[in-house]
N, C-alpha and C positions, 0 to 999 in steps of 0.2 A: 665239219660234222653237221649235221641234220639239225638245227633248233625249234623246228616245229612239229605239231602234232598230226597236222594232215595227211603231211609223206606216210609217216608211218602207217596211217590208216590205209591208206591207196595203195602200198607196199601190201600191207597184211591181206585187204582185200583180192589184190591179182595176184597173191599166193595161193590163196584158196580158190579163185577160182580156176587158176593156172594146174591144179590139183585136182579139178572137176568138183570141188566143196562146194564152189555157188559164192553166191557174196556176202559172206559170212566173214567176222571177225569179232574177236572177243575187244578190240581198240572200239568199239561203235556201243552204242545205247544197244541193249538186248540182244547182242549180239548179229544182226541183221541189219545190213545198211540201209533198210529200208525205212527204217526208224527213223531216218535221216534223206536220205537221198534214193530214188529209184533208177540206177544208171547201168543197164545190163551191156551198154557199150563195153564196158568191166572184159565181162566176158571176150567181146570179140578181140579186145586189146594183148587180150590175156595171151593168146600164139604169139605174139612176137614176144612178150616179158617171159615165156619160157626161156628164149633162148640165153637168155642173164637172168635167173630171178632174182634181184636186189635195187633196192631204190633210183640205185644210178640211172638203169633204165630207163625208168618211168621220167626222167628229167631231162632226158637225149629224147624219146619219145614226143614231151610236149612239145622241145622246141622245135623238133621235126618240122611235127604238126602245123605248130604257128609260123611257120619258116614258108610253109607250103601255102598257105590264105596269100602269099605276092600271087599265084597261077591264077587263082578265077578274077585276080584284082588285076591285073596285067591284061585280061582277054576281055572284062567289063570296060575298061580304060579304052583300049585298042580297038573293041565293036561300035564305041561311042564318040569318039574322039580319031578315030580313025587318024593316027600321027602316033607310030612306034613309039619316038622318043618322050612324047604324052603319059605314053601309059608305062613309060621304064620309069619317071621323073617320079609318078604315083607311088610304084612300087618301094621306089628309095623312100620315098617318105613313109610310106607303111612300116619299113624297115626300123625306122630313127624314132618314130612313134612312140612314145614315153607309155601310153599306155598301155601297149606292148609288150614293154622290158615289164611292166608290172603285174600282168599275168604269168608271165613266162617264170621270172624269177621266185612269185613266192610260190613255193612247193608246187604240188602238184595238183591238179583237179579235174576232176572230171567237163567241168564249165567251159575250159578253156579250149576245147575239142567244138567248138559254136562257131568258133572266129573263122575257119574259111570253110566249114561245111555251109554258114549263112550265106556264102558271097555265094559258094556255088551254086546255091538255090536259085540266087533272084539271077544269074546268069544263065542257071538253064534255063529258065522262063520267059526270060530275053532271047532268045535264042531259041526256044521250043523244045528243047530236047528232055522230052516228057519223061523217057523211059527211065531215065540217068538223074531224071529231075524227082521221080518216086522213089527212087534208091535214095536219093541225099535226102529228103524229106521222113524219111525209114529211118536213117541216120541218126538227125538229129531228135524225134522221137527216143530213141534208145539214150541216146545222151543223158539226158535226165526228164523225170515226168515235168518241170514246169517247162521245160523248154516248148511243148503241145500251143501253152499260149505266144509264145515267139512265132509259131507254125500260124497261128492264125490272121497274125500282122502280114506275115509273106501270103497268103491266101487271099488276103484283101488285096494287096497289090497287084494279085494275077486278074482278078475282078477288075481293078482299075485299068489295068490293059488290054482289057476285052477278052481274058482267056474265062471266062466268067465258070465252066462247069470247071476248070481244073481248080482253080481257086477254094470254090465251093464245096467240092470233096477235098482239098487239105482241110477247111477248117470244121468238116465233121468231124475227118477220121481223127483232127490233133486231139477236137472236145473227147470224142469215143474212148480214144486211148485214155486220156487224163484222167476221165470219170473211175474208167474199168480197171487202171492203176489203183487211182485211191480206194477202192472200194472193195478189191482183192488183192493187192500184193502189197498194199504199206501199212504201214502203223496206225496210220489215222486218217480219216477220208477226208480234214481239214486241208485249204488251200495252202495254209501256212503253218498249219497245225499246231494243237495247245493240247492235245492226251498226254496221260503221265508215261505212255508206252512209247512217246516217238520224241525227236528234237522239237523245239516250239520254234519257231520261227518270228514269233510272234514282237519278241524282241526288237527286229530290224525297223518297226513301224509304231514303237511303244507309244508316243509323242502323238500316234494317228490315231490309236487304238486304246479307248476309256479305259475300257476291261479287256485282260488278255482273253478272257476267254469269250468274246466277241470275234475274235480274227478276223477277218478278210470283211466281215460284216459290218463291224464296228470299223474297219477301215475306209468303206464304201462311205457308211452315214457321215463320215467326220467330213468325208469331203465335198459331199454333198449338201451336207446341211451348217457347213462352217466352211464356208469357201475362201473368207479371209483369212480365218486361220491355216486353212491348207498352204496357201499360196506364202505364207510365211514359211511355213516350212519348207517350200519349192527354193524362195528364195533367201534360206540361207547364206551368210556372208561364205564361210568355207567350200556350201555345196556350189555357190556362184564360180569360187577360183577353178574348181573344180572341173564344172563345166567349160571353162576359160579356156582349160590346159589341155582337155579334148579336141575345144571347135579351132583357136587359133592357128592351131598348126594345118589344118583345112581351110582357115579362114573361112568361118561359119559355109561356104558352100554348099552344102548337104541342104541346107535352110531353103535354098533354089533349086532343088533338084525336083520338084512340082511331084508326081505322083510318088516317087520312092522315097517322100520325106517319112508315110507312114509307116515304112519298116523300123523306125527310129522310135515308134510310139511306145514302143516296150519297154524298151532300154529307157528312155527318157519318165515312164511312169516306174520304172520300177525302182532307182534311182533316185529320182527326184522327190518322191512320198517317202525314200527311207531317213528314219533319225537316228542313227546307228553309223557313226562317225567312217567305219570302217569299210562300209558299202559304198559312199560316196568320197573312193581315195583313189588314189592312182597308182598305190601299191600294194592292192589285193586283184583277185580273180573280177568281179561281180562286175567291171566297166566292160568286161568280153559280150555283153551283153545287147552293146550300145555300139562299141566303135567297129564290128565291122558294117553295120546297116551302116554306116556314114560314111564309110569308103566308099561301099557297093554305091551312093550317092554321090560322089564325089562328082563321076565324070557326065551324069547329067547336070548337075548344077552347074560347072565349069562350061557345057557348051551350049547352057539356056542362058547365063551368063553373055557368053560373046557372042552369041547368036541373036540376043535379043531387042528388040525394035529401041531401046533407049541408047544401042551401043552404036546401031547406025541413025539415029539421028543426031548425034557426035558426032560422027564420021570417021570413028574408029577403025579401025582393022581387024578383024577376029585372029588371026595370026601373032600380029606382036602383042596383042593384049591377051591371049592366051597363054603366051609364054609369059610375059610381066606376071599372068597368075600365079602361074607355077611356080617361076621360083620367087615370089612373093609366100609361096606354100612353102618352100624348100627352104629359104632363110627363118620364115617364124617355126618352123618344124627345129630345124636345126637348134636357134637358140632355145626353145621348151625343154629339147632333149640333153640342153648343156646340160641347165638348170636341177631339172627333175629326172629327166632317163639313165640308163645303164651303161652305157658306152662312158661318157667323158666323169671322170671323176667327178662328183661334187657331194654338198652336205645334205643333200634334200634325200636321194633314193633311198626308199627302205624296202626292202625284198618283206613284203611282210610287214611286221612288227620292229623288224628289227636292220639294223645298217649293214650294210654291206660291208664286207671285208676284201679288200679286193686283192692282198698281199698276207695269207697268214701269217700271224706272228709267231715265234719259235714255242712262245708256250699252245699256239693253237696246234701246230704238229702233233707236237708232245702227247696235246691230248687226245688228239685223232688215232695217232698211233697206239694209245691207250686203249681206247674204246676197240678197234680194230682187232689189238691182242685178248681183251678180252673175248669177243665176237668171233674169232678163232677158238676157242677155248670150250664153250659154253657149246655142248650136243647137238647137233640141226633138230631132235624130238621132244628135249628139255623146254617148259613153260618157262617162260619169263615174266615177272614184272620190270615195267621200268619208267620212266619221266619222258616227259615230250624231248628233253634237249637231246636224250639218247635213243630215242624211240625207234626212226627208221635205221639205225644199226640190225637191231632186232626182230624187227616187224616181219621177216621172210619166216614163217613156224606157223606150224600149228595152234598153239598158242601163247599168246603174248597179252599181256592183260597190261594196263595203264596204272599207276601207282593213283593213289594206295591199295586199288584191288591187285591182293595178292593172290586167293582162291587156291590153286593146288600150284604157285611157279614154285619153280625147282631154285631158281634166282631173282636177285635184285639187282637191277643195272640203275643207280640212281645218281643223279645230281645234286650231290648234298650239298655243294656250296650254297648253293640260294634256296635251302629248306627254310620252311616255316617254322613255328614251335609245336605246330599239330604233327608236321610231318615228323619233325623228331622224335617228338613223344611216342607216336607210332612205330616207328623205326626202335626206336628203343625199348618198347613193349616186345615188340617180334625176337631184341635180343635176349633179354632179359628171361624170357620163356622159353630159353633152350629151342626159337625153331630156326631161327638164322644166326648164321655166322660172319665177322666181315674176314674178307680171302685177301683183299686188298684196296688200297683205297688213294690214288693220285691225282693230281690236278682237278681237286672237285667230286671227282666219280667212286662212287663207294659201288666196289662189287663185292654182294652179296651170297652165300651158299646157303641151301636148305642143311639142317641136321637131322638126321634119324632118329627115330622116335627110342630104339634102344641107346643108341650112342648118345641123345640128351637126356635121359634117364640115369647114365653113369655119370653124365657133366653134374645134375643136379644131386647126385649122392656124395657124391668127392665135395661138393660146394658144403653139402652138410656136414659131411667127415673135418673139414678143414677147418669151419668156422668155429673161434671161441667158445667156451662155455658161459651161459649169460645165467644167472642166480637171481631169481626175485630176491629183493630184502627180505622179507621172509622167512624166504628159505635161509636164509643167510642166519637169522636169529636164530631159527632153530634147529641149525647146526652146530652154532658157535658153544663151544665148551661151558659146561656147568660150572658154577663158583659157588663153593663152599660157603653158605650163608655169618659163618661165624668169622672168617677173614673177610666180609665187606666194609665196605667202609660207610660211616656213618652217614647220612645225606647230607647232615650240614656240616660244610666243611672239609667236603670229600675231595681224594684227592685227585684232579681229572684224570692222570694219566693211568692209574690205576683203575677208575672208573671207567676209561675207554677200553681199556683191555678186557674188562670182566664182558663187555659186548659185543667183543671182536671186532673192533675196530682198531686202524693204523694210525699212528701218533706219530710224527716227525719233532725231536726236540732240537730244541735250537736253545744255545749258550743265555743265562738268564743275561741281564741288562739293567742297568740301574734307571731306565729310560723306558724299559718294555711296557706296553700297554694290550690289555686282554682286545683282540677282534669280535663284533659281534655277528651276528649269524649273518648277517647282510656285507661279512667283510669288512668293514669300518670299522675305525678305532673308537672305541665309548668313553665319551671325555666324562662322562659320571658314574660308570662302573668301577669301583672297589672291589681289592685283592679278599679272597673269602676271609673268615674269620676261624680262627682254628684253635681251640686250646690246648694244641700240643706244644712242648716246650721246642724254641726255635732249635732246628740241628743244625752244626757248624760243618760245611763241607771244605777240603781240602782243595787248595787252589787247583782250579781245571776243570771241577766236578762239576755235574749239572745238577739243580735241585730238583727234585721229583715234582714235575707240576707247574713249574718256574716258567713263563714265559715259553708255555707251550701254544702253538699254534692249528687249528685242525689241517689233516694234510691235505 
């Protein structure tokens, strides 16, 4: 089953716009993923997700995708390196790529659509093939608005190769777009944004960023005008392994690739400035950023490498030291992707946040099949709320809203095992006011019904019919039976139980005791409380009797 929030989001969005709604979802900030992200690729993706619309999709779809970045990596290899089995060796490695498995696998994203739209790019431009080269450059534009600044890295490169005016129109049209983006179709016209109307971003860089509401501003001066402190940040013990588990399995290469190392400058500043532990991991999206400019790098650094005036005055061979490269590349690849990739079991991979299960267990069926039967059940035009863990079950609707916002769903599809005590409290407010019901509740999953506003109107009358009668004391005195002032009994000396009765109160007697001692109001025996004083003459009762008053206790 689904454990994260984003499928769902990505689901709900290429429902709606597979619907012609636009990219709209009630799972997003204001309902418009704009708030968040400007990715109208959504759109064009959206024809194929008609044909299944449900998450599965969009998960056959990325790895399609990313399956597809070996073609323009295989013809960058092959134009460069001219030796097939060169650029087959590349592609294997592209394959086993730990950073790779880490895209692919956690959910879904829009980011991950970068990895070989990027190669195509700097290979049509090697290559010249302009027309083919404004289409992928269109591409990734629509991918998402920051991708505009990725656009301009590639644009510097075309400059560096002497294609100087094609260069030069990428990195107007990227700015053009990006401006025209923020300033009419998003949330906030901030680079990383800090308005209450859109996601902040601002987070990713806190550590860079004095005041959030500085952004991208307050990012620049810190590095600017604290450059020691920057470069601490750059080098990080973590964000160091990090980098490690990138270049090793390339063996830094890309580093010698002389003009294409600046397609790398993105990825590497946008990366290396973040302090947001999860940007710089190997098992989120945001390294898609980075490792394909270092592929598309690869096979110039590999033949400026063996080509170069240090290797012949060695008097090496370019042939067997190109190969020693390679699978020099193909054994540190290999062992990174034990360690940390998706293929060979181990304890490091996590899709996400969370481990990989690569054998469910019988209770994980159980629950799938739960959710599943639920998700049969529940109307395709009925709102839902529901929890990230069950989220992309649901997410194909009109609408689906993220717990706690309920708003008008019809249901709750939630993950109560690992509720908070807000969520409960919550949850239990919604029952308690007659508007939900539970329908059923297994392995964890509390599914939820709405009640009708007539039919919790009779739940809440039958609740009042049913419950007790509650009596203030009060009331209770002055109902309780009038006592003839001439039969009371005197105050001193009176006798209790006849005294509690005249108040309507209950007495429980219990057999006297030659041992009994009076309780005082606090429950405890009074070691200096004496039996009243009474001048009535003592009465002799008949063995079994109980004396009036005797070793009575309140009930």
């Amino acid at each position: 089953s689904a454990r994260n929030h984003d499928l769902g989001i990505y689901d709900s969005l290429f429902w709606h716009a597979a619907n012609g709604l636009g990219l709209y979802s009630d799972l997003v900030k204001g309902g418009l993923h704009s708030a968040a992200h400007f990715d109208p690729i959504i759109a064009l993706i959206a024809l194929v997700y008609r044909l299944y619309m449900h998450a599965e999709t969009l998960l056959v779809l990325q790895t399609v995708w990313l399956a597809s970045g070996a073609i323009p990596l295989y013809l960058l290899a092959k134009r460069r390196l001219h030796n097939e089995w060169f650029a087959a060796i590349i592609c294997l490695i592209y394959a086993l790529y730990p950073g790779l498995h880490g895209v692919n696998m956690f959910d879904f994203h829009s980011l991950a659509f970068v990895v070989p739209s990027a190669m195509w790019a700097v290979y049509l431009l090697d290559t010249g093939g302009f027309k083919r080269y404004w289409f992928v450059v269109a591409l990734l534009l629509i991918t998402r608005e920051d991708i505009s600044l990725l656009n301009c890295f590639i644009g510097s490169y075309a400059i560096l190769i002497g294609r100087t005016r094609t260069g030069l129109i990428t990195i107007v049209v990227s700015l053009t777009y990006l401006v025209l983006i923020k300033l009419y179709a998003m949330a906030d016209s901030g680079l990383i944004m800090d308005g209450k109307a859109a996601v902040s971003y601002a987070y990713f860089y806190a550590e860079m960023i004095p005041h959030k509401s500085e952004g991208v501003r307050g990012l620049a001066v810190t590095a600017l005008t604290n450059p020691l402190y920057a470069l601490q940040v750059v080098f990080k013990e973590e964000k160091l392994l990090f980098f490690l588990h990138l270049l090793l399995p390339l063996l830094a290469l890309p580093f010698a690739a002389g003009k294409k190392l600046i397609l790398s400058v993105y990825g590497l500043l946008f990366l290396g400035l973040a302090t947001r532990h999860h940007v710089y991991s190997l098992h989120f999206q945001y390294s898609s950023l980075l490792f394909p400019m270092l592929f598309a790098a690869v096979p110039d650094g590999l033949r400026r490498v063996t080509d170069g005036p240090r290797v012949k005055a060695l008097g090496l061979q370019r042939a067997p030291l190109a190969w020693t490269l390679l699978f020099g590349m193909l054994a540190a690849t290999v062992v990174t992707t034990v360690k940390y990739g998706v293929i060979f079991p181990n304890a490091s991979f996590k899709a996400g946040w969370n481990r990989l299960t690569r054998v469910p267990t019988p209770d994980m069926r159980e629950r799938y099949a739960f959710v599943k039967e639920i998700a049969a059940t529940i109307e395709s035009d009925a709102a839902v709320s529901v929890t990230s863990a069950v989220g992309a079950h649901f997410s194909n609707r009109r609408k689906a809203y993220h717990w706690p916002n309920v708003s008008d769903a019809d249901y709750l599809v939630l993950n109560v095992k690992n509720f908070k005590k807000d969520d409960e409290r919550r949850l239990k407010k919604l029952c308690d006011k007659k508007q939900f019901r539970l329908v059923k509740e297994e392995h964890g999953i509390g599914f939820y019904a709405r009640i009708d506003e007539e039919e919790a109107a009779q739940m809440r009358d039958a609740e009042k019919a049913a419950a007790p009668a509650r009596r203030k004391p009060a009331a209770r005195a002055k109902d309780a039976p009038k006592v003839d002032p001439a039969l009371s009994l005197p105050a001193t000396g009176a006798d209790p139980a006849t005294a509690a009765a005249a108040t309507g109160a209950s007495l429980t007697a219990t057999p006297p005791t030659a041992t009994s001692t009076p309780l005082t109001s606090a429950g405890t025996k009074s070691s200096t409380s004496k039996p009243p004083v009474s001048n009535k003459p003592p009465v002799t009762k008949k063995p079994g009797a109980t004396a009036s008053g005797a070793g009575v206790e309140p009930g």
